[in-house]
N, CA, C and O atoms as a GROMACS GRO file, in nm:
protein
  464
    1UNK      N    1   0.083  -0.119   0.000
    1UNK     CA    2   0.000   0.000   0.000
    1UNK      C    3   0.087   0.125   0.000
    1UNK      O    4   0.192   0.133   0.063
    2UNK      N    5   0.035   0.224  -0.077
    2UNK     CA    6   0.076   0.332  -0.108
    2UNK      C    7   0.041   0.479   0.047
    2UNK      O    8  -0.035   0.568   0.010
    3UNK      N    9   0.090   0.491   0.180
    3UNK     CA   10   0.072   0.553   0.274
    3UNK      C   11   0.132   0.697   0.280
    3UNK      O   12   0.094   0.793   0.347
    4UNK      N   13   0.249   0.684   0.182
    4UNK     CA   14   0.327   0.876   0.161
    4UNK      C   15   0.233   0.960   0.111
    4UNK      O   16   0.254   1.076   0.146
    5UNK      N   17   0.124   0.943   0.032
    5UNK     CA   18   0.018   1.081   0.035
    5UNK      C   19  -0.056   1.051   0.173
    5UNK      O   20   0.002   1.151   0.215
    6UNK      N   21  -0.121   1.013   0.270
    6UNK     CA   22  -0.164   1.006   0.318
    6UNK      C   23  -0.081   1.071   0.448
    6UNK      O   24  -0.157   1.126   0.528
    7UNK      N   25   0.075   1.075   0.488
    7UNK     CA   26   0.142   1.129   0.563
    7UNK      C   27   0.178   1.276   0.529
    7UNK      O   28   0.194   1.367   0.610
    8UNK      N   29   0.190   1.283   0.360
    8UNK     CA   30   0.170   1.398   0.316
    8UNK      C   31   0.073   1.496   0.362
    8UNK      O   32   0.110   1.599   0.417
    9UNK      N   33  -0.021   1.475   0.348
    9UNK     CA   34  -0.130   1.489   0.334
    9UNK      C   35  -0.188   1.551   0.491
    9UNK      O   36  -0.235   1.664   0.500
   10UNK      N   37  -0.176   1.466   0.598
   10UNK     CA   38  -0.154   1.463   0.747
   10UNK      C   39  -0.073   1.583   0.784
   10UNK      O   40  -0.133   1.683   0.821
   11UNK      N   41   0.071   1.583   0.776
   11UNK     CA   42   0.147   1.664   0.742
   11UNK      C   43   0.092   1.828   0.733
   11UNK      O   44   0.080   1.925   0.807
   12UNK      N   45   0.067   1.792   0.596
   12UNK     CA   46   0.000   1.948   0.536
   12UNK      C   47  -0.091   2.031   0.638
   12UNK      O   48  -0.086   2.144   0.686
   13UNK      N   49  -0.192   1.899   0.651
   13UNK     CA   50  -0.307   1.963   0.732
   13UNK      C   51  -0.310   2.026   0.862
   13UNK      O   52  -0.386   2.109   0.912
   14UNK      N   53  -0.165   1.942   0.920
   14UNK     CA   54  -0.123   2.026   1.072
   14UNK      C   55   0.031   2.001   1.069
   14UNK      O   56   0.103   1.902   1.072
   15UNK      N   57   0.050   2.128   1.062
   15UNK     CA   58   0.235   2.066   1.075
   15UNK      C   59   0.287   2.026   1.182
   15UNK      O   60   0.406   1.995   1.188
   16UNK      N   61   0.175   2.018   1.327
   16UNK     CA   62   0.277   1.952   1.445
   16UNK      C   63   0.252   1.744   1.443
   16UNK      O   64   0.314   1.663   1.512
   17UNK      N   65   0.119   1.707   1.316
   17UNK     CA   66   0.159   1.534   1.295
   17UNK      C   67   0.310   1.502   1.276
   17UNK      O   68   0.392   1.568   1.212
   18UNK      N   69   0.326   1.415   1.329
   18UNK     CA   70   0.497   1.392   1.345
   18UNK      C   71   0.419   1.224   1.352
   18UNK      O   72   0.330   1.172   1.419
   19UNK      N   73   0.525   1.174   1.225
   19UNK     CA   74   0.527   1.063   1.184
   19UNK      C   75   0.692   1.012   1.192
   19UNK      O   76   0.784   1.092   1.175
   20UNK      N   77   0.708   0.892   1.216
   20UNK     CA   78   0.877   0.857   1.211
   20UNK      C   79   0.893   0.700   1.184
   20UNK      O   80   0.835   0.618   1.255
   21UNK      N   81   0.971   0.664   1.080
   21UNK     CA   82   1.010   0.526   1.110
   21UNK      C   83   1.022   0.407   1.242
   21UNK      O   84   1.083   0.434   1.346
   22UNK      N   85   0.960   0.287   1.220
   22UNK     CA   86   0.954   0.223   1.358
   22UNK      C   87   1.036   0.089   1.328
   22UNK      O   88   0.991   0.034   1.226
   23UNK      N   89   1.127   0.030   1.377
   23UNK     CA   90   1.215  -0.073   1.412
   23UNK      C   91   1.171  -0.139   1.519
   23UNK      O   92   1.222  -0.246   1.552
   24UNK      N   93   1.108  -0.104   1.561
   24UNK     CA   94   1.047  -0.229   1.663
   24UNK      C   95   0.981  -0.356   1.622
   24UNK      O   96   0.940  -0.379   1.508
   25UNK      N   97   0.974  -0.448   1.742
   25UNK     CA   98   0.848  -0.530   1.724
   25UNK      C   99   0.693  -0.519   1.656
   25UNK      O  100   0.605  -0.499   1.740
   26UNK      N  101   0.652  -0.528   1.529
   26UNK     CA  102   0.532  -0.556   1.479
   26UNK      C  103   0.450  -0.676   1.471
   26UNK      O  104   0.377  -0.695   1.374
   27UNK      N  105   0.458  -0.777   1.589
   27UNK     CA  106   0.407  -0.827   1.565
   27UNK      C  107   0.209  -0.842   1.650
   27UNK      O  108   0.180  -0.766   1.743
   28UNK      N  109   0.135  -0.916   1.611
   28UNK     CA  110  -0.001  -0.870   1.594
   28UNK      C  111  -0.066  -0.724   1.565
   28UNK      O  112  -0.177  -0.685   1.602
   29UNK      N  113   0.070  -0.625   1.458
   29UNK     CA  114  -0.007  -0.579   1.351
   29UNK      C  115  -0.060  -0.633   1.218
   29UNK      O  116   0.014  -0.662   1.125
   30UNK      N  117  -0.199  -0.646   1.214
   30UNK     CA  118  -0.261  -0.681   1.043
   30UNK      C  119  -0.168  -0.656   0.933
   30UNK      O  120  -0.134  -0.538   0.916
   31UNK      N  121  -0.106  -0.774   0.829
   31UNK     CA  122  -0.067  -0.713   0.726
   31UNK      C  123  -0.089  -0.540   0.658
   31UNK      O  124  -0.003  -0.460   0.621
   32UNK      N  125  -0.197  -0.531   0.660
   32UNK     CA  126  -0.233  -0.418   0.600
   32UNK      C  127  -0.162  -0.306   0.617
   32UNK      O  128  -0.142  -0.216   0.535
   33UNK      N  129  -0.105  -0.320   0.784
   33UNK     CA  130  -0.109  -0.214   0.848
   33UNK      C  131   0.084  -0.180   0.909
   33UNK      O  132   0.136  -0.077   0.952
   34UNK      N  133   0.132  -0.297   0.888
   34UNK     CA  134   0.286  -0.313   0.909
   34UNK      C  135   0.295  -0.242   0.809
   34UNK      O  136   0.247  -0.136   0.850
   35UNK      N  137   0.327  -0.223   0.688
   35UNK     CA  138   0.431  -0.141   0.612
   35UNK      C  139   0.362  -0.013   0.701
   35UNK      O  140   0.414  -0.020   0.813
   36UNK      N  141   0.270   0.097   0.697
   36UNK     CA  142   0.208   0.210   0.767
   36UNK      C  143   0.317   0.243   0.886
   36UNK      O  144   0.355   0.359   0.893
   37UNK      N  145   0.370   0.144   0.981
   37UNK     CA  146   0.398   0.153   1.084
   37UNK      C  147   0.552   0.167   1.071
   37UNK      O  148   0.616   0.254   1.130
   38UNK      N  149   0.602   0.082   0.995
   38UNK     CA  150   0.732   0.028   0.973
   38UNK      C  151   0.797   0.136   0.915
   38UNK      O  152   0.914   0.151   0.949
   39UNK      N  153   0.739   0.236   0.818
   39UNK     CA  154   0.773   0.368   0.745
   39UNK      C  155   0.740   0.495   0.795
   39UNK      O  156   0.817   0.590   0.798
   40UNK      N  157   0.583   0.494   0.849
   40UNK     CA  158   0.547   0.569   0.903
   40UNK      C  159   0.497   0.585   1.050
   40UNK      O  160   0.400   0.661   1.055
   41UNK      N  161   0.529   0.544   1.147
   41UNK     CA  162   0.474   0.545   1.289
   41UNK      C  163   0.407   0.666   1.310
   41UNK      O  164   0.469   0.771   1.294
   42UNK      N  165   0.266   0.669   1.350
   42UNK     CA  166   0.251   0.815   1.413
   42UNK      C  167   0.217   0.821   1.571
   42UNK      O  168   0.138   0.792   1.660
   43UNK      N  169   0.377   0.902   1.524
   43UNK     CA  170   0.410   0.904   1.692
   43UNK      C  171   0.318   1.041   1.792
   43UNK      O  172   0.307   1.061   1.912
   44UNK      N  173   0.265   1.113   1.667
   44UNK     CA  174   0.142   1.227   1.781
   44UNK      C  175   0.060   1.262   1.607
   44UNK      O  176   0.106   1.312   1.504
   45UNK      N  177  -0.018   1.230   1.627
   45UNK     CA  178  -0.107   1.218   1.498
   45UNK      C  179  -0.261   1.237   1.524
   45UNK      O  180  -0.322   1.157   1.595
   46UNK      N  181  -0.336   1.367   1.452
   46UNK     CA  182  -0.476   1.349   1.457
   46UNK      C  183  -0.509   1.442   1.320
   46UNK      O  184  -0.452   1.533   1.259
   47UNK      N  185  -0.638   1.361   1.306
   47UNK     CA  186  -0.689   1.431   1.129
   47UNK      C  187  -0.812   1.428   1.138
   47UNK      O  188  -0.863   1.317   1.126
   48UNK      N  189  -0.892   1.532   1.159
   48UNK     CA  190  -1.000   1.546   1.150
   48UNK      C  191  -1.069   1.451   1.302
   48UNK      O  192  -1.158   1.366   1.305
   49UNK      N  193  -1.007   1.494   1.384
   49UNK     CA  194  -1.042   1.417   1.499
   49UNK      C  195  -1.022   1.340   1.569
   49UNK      O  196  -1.042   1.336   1.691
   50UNK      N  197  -0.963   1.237   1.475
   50UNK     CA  198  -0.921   1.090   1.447
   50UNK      C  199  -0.803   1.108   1.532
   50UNK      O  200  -0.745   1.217   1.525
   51UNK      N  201  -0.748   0.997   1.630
   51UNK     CA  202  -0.639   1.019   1.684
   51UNK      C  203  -0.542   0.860   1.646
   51UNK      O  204  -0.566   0.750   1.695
   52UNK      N  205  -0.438   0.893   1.551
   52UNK     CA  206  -0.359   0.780   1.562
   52UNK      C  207  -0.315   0.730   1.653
   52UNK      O  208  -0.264   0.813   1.728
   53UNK      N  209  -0.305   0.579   1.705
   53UNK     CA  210  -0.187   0.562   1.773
   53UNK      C  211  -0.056   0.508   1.774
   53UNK      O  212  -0.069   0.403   1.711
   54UNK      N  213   0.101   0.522   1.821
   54UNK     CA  214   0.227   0.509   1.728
   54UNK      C  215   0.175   0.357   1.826
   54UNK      O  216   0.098   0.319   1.915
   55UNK      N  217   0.292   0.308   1.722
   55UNK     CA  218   0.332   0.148   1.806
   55UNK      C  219   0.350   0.130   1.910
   55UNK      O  220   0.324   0.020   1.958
   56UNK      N  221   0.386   0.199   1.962
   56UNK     CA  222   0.403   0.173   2.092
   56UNK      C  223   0.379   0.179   2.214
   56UNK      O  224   0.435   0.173   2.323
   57UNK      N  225   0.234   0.198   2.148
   57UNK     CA  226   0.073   0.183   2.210
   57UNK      C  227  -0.023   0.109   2.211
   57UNK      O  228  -0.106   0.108   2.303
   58UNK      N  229  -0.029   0.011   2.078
   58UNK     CA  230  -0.066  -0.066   1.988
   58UNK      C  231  -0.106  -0.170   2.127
   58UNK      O  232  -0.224  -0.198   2.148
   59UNK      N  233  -0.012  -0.212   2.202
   59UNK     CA  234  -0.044  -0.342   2.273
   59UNK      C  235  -0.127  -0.290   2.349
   59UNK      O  236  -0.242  -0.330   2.331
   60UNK      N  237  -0.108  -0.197   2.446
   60UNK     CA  238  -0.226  -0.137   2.534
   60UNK      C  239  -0.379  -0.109   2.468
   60UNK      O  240  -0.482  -0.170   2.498
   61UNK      N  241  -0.367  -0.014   2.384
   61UNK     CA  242  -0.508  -0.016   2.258
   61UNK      C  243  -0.584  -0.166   2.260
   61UNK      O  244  -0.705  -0.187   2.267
   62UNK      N  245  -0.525  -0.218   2.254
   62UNK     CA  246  -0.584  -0.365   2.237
   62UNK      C  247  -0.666  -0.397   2.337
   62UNK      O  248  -0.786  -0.416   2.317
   63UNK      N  249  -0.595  -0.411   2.490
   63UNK     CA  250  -0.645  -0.436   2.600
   63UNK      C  251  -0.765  -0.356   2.616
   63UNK      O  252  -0.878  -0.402   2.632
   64UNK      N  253  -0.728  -0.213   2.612
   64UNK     CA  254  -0.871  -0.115   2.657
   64UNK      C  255  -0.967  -0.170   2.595
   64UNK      O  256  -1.065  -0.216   2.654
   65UNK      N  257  -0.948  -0.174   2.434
   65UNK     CA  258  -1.075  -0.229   2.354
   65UNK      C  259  -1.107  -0.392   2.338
   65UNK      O  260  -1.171  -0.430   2.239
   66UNK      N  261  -1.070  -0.469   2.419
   66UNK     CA  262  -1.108  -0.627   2.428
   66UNK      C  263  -1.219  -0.643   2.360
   66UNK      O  264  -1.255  -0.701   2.258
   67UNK      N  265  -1.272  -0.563   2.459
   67UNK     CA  266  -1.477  -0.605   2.516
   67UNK      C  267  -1.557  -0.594   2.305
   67UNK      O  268  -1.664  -0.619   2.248
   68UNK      N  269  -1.442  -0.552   2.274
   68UNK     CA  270  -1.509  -0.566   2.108
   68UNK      C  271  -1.486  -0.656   2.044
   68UNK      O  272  -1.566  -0.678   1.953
   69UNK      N  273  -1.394  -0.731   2.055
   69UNK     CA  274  -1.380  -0.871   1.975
   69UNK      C  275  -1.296  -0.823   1.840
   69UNK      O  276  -1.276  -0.880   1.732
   70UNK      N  277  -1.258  -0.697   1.892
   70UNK     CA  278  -1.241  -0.664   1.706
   70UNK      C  279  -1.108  -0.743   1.688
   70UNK      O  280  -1.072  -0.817   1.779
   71UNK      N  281  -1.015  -0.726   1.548
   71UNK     CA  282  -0.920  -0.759   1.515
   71UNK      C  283  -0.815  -0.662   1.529
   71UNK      O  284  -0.701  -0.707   1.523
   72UNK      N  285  -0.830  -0.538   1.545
   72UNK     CA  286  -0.690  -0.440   1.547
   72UNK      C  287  -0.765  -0.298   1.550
   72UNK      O  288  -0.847  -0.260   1.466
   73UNK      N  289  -0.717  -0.223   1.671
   73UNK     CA  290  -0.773  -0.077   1.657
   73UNK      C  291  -0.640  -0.033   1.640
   73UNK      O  292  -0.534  -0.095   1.649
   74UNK      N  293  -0.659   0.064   1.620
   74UNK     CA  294  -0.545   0.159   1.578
   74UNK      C  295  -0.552   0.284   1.560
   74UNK      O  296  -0.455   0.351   1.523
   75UNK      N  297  -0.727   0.358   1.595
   75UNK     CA  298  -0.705   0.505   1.603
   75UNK      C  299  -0.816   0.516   1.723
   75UNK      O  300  -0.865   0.421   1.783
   76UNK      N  301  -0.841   0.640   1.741
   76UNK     CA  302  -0.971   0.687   1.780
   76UNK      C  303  -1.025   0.791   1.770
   76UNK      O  304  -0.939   0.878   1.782
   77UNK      N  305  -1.185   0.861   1.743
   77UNK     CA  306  -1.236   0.978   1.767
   77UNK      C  307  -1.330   0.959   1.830
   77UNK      O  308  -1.423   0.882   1.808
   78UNK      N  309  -1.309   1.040   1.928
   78UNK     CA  310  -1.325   1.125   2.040
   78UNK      C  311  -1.371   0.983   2.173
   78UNK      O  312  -1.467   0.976   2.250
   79UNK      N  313  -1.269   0.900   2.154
   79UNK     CA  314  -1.274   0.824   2.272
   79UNK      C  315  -1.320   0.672   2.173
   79UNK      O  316  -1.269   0.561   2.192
   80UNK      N  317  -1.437   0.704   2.060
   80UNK     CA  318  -1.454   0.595   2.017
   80UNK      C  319  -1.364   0.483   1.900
   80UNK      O  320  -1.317   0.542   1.803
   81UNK      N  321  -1.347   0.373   1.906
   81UNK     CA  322  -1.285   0.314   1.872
   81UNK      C  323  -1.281   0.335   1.705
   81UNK      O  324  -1.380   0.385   1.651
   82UNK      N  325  -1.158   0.292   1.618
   82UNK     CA  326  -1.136   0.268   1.491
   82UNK      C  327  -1.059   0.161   1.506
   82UNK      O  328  -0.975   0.158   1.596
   83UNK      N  329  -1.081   0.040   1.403
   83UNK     CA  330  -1.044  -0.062   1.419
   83UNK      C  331  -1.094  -0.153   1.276
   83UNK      O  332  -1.203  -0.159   1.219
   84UNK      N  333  -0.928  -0.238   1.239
   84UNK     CA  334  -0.994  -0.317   1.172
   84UNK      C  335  -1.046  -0.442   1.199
   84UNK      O  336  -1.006  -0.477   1.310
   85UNK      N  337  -1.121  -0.531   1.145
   85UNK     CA  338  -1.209  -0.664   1.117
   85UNK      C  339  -1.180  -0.732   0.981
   85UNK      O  340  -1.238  -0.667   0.895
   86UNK      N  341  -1.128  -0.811   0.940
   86UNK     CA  342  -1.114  -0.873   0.823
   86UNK      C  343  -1.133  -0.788   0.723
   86UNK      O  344  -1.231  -0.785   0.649
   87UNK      N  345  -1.021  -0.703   0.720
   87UNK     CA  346  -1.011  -0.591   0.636
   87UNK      C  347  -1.089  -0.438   0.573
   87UNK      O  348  -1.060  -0.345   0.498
   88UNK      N  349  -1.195  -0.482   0.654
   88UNK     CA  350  -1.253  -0.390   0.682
   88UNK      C  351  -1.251  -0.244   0.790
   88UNK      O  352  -1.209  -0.292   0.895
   89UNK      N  353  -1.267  -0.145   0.807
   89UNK     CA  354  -1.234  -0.051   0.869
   89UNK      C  355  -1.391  -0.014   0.955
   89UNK      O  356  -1.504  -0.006   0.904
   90UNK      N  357  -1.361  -0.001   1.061
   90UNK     CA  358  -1.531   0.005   1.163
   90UNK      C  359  -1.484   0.095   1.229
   90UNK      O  360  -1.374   0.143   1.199
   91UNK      N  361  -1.574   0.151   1.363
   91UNK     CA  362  -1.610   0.239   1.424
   91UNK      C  363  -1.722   0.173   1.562
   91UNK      O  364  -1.805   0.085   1.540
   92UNK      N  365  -1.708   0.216   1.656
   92UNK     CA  366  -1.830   0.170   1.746
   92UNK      C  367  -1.803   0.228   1.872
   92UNK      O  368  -1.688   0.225   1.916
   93UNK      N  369  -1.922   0.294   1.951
   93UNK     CA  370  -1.891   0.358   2.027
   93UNK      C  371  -1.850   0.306   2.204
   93UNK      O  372  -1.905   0.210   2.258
   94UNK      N  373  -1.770   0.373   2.256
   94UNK     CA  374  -1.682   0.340   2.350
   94UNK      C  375  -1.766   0.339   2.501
   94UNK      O  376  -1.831   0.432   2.550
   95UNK      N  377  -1.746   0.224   2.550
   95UNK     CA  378  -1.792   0.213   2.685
   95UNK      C  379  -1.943   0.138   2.666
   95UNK      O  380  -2.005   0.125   2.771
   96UNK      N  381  -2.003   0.094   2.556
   96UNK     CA  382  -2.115   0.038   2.531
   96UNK      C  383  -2.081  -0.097   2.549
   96UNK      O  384  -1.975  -0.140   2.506
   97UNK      N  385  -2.182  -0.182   2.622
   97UNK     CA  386  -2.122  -0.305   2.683
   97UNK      C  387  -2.126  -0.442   2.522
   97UNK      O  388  -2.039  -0.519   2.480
   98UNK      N  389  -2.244  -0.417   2.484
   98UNK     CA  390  -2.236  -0.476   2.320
   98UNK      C  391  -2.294  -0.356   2.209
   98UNK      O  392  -2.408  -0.322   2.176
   99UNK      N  393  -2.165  -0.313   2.171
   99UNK     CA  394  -2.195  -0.213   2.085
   99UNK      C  395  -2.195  -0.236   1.926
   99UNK      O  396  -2.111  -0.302   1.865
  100UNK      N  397  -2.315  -0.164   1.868
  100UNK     CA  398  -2.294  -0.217   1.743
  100UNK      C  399  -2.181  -0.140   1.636
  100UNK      O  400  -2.160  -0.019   1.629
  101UNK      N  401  -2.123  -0.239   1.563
  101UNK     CA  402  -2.030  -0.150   1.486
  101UNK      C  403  -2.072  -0.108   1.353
  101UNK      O  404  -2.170  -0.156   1.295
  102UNK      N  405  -1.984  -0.002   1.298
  102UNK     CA  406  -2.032   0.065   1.214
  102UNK      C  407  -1.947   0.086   1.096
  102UNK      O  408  -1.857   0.168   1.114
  103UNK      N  409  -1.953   0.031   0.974
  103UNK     CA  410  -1.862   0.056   0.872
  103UNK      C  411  -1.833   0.188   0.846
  103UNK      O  412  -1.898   0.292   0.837
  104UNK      N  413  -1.730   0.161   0.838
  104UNK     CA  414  -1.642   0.353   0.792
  104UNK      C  415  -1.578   0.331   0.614
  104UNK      O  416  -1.583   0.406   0.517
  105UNK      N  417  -1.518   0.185   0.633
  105UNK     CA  418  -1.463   0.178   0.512
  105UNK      C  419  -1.408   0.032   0.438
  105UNK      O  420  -1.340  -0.054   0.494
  106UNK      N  421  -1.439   0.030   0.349
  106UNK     CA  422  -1.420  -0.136   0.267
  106UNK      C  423  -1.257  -0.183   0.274
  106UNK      O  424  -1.219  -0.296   0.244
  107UNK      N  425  -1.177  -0.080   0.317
  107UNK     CA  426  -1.010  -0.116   0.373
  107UNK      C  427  -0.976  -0.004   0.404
  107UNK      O  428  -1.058   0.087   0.386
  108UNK      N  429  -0.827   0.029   0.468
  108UNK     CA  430  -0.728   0.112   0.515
  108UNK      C  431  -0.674   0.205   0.383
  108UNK      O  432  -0.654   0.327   0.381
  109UNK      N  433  -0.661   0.130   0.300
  109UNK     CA  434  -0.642   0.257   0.253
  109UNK      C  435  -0.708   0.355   0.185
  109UNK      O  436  -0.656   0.463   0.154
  110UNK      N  437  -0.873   0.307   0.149
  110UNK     CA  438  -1.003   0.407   0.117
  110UNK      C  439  -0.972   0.510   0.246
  110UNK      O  440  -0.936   0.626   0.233
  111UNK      N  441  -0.990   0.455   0.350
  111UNK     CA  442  -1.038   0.515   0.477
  111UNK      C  443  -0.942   0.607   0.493
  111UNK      O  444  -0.993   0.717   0.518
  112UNK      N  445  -0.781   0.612   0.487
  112UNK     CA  446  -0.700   0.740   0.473
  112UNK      C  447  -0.715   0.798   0.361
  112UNK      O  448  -0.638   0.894   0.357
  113UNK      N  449  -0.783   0.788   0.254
  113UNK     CA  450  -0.792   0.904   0.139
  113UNK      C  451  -0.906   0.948   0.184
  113UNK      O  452  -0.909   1.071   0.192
  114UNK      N  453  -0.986   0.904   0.212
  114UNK     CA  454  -1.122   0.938   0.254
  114UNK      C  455  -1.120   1.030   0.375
  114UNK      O  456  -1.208   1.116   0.366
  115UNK      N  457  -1.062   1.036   0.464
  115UNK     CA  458  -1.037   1.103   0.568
  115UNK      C  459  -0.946   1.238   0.576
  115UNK      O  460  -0.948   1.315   0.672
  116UNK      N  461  -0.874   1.252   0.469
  116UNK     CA  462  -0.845   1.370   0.493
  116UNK      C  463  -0.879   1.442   0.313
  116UNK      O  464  -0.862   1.562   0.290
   0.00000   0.00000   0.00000
């Protein structure tokens, strides 16, 4: 996947997103979503609300959001979860004990062109 307009792009829109290469451990990131991380980490990142989180958050993110069953969050607005599901990109709101989710986008990388 093609993620440099999308950091571009981030970038532009606020010049304090600060994105940086990550050498760490990736593992139980989604294919989709390792190269994103591996090139681009966002280490303080928000677009239109949306709050990235860098890797090295990733494991904690997980824990908070259990209670969803999802497969991988990786952002949030305004508390509520973003997360993928078998490649799909959802949404569902936070602290709801079975909450229903909500398609945002048919993959990751609609959902960053789409978003900013």
């Amino acid at each position: 996947m093609e993620f440099s307009k999308f950091v571009e792009k981030a970038v532009l829109y606020d010049h304090r997103n600060i994105f940086s290469a990550y050498d760490g451990n990736l593992n139980g990131i989604p294919d989709e979503l390792k190269e994103f991380y591996q090139k681009s980490n966002p280490v303080d990142v928000e677009v239109n609300s949306v709050r990235f989180f860098p890797a090295e958050e990733l494991h904690e993110l997980q824990a908070e959001y259990s209670y969803l069953n999802a497969q991988f969050v990786f952002a949030s607005c305004n508390g509520d979860p973003i997360f993928l599901q078998d490649g799909l990109v959802y949404t569902a709101p936070h602290g709801v004990e079975k909450p229903k989710w909500e398609l945002l986008s048919s993959n990751i990388e609609t959902y960053l062109a789409e978003l900013l």
